[in-house]
C-alpha positions in Angstrom: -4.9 -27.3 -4.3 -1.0 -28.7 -4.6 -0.1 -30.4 -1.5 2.8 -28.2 -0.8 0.3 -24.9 -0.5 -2.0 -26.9 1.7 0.6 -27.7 4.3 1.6 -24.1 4.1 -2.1 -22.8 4.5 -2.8 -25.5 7.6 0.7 -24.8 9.1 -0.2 -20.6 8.8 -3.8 -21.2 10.7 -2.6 -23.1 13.4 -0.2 -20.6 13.9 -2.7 -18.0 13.9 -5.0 -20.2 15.9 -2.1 -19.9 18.6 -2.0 -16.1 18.7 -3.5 -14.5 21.6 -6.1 -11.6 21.6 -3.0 -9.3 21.7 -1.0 -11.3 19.4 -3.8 -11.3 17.1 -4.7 -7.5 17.3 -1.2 -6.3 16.6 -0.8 -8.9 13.0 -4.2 -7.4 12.0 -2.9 -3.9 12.7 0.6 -4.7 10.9 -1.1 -6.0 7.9 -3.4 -2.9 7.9 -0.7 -1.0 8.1 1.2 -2.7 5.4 -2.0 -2.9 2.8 -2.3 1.2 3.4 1.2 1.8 2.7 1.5 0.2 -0.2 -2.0 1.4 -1.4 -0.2 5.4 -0.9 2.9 4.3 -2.3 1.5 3.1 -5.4 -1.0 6.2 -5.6 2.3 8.3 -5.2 3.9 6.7 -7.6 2.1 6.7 -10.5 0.8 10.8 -10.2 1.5 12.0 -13.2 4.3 14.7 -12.9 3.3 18.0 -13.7 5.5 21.1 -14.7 4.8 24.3 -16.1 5.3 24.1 -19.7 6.1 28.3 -20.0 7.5 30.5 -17.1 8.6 33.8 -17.2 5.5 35.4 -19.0 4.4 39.1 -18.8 0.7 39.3 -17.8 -0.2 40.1 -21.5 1.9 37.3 -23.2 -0.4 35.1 -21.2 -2.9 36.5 -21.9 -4.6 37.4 -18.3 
């Protein structure tokens, strides 16, 4: 791995090391947080957008 990444990843776990239980639970909850919301935004996103293609029909015109 490059040496810049690896000083990033070390410097990020000690960090993390440093958190506290509370610290710790409320970055886990964040990121949970964060994956979900973007999981729903991108599922609301890319629904297809539906319309009715005909409006204003008598009952026999469509044929019910």
């Amino acid at each position: 791995m490059p040496s810049p990444i690896s000083s990033v990843l070390r410097r990020l776990t000690h960090t993390i090391r440093e958190f506290t239980i509370a610290q710790r639970t409320v970055a886990i909850i964040g990121v949970a947080v964060l994956v979900l919301g973007i999981a729903a935004l991108s599922f609301w996103v890319t629904r297809p957008q539906l319309s009715p293609l005909f409006s204003g029909l008598s009952g026999t015109d469509a044929n019910t």
